[in-house]
GUMIKOL-7520 format. One record per residue: residue number from 1; residue in one letter; chain; x, y, z of N, C-alpha, C in turn. Coordinates in steps of 0.05 Angstrom, whole numbers, padded with zeros to 5 digits. Layout:
N
  resi  resn  chain     n_X     n_Y     n_Z    ca_X    ca_Y    ca_Z     c_X     c_Y     c_Z
   NUM     A      A       X       Y       Z       X       Y       Z       X       Y       Z
...
END
This chain:
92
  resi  resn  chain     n_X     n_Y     n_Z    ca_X    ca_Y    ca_Z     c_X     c_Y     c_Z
     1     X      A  -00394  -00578   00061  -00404  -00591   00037  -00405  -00572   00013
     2     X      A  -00413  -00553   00021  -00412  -00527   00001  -00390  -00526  -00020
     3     X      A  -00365  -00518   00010  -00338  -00516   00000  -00326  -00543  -00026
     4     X      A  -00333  -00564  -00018  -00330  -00581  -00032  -00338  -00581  -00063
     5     X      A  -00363  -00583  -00049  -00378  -00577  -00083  -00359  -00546  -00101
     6     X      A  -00357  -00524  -00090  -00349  -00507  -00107  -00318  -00517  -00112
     7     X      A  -00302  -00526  -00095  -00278  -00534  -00102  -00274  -00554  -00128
     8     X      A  -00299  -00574  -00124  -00304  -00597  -00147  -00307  -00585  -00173
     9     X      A  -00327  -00555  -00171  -00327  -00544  -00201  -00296  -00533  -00206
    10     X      A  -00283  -00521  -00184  -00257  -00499  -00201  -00236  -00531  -00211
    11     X      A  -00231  -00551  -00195  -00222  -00559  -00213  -00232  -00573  -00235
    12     X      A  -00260  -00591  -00232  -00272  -00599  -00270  -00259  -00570  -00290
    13     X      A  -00271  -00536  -00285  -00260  -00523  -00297  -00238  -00517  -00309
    14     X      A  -00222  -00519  -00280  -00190  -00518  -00296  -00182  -00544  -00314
    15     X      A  -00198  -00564  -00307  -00188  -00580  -00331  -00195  -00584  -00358
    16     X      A  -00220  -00575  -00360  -00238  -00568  -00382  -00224  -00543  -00395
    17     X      A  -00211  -00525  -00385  -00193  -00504  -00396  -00175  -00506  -00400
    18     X      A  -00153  -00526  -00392  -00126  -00531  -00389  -00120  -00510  -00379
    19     X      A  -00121  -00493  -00360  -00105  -00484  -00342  -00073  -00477  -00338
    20     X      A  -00079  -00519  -00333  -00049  -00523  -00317  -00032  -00516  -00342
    21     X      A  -00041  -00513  -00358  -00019  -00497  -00384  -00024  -00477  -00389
    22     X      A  -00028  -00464  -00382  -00032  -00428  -00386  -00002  -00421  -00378
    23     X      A   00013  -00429  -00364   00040  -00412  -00370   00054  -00412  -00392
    24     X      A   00051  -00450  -00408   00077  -00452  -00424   00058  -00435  -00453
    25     X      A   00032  -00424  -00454   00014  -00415  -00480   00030  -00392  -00494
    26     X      A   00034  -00391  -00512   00037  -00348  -00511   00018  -00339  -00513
    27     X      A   00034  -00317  -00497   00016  -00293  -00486   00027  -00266  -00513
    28     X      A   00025  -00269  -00542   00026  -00253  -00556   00014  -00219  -00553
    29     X      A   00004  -00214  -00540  -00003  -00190  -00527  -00001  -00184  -00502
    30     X      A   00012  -00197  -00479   00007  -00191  -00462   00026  -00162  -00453
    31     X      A   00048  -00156  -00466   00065  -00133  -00460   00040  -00105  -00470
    32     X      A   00026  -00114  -00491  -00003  -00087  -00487  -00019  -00090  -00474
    33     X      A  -00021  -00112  -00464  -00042  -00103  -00449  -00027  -00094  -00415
    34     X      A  -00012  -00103  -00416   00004  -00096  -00388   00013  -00056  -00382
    35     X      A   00006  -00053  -00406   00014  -00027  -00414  -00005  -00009  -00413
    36     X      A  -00024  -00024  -00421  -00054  -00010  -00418  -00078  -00013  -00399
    37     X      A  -00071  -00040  -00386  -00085  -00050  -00357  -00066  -00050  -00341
    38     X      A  -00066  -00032  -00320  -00048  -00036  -00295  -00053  -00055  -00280
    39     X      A  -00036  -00069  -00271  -00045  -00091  -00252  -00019  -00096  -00243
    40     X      A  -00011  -00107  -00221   00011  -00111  -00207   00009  -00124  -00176
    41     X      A   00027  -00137  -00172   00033  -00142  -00139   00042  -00126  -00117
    42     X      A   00030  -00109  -00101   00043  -00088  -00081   00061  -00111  -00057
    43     X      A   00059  -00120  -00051   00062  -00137  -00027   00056  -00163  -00010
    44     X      A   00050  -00169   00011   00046  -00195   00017   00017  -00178   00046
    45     X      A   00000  -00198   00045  -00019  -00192   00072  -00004  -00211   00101
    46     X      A  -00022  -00203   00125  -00013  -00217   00145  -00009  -00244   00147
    47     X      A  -00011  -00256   00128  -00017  -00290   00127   00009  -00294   00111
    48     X      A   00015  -00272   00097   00038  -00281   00078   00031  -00282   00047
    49     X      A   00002  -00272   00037  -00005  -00287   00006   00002  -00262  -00001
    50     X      A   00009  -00256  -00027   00016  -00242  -00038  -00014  -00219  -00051
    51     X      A  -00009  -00192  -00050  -00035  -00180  -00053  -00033  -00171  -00086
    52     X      A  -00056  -00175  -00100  -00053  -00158  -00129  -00071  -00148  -00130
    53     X      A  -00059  -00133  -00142  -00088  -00099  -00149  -00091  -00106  -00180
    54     X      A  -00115  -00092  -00184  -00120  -00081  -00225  -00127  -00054  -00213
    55     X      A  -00114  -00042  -00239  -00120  -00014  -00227  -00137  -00009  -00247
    56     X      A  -00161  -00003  -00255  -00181  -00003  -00271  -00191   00030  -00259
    57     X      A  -00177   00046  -00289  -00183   00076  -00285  -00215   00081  -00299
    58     X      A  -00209   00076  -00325  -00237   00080  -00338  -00240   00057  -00363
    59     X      A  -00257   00030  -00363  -00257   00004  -00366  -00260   00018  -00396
    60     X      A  -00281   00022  -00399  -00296   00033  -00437  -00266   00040  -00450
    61     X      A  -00257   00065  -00436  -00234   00073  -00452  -00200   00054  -00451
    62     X      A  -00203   00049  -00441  -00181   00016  -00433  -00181  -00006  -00456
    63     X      A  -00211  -00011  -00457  -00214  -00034  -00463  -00220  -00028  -00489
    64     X      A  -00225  -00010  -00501  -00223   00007  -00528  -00204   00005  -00549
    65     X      A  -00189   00015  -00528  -00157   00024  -00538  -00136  -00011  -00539
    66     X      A  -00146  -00027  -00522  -00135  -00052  -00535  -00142  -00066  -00551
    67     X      A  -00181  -00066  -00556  -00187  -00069  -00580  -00171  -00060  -00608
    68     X      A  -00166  -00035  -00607  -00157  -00023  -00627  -00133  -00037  -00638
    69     X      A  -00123  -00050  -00616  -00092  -00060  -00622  -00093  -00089  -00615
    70     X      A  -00116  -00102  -00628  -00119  -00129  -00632  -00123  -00148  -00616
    71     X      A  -00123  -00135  -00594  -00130  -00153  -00561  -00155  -00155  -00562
    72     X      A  -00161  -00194  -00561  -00187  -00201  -00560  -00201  -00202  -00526
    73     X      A  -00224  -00211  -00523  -00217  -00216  -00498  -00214  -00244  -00491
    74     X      A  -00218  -00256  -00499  -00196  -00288  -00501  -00171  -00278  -00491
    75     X      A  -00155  -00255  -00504  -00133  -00249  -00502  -00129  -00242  -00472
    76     X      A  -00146  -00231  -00463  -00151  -00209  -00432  -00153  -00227  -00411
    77     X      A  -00172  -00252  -00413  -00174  -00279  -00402  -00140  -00288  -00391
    78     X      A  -00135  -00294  -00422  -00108  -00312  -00416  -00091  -00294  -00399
    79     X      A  -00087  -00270  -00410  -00055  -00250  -00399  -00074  -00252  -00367
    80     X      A  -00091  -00254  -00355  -00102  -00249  -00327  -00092  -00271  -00313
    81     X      A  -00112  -00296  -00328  -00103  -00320  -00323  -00077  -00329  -00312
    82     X      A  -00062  -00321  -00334  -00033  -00323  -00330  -00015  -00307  -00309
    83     X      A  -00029  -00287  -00305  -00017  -00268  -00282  -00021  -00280  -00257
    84     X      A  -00046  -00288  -00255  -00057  -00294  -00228  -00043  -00324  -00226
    85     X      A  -00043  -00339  -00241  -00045  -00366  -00240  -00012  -00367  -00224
    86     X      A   00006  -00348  -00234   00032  -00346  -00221   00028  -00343  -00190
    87     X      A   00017  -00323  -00181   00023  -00314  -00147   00022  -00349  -00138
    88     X      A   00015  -00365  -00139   00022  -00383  -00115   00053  -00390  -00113
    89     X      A   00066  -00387  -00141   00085  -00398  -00138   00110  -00377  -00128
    90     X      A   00097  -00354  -00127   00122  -00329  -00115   00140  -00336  -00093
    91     X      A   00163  -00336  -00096   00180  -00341  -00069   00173  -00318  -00048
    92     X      A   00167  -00321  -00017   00168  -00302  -00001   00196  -00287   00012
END
């Protein structure tokens, strides 16, 4: 019942956010912030899902330095959003 209920909020959420359009949005910053937040896909786990890391060295100074260069965090949301929102569709 639990499960349900929290599944009931992610999607009201995703639809209250539009979501399901976060790919076709631009992502006008996302090549800085990709530059300046590591994050990436190493591989797949035993099940097959694909694994992603953030490599979060030192957040203050990160998150500084994309301030500086116009990245809101609205902006940080979406480019994540949009990162993540892809792995289901990765071919194995």
């Amino acid at each position: 019942a639990l499960a349900e209920e929290w599944w009931a909020k992610t999607v009201q959420w995703r639809a209250e956010t539009k979501i399901e359009e976060v790919l076709s949005r631009p992502q006008p910053h996302y090549d800085i912030i990709k530059c300046h937040y590591e994050h990436f896909i190493t591989g797949r786990d035993k099940m097959g899902h694909p694994v992603y890391v953030d490599v979060i060295k030192s957040p203050n100074v990160q998150f500084r330095e994309l301030k500086s260069k116009g990245v809101t965090v609205d902006d940080m949301i979406g480019a994540h959003i949009a990162s993540t929102d892809t792995l289901p569709h990765l071919k194995r």
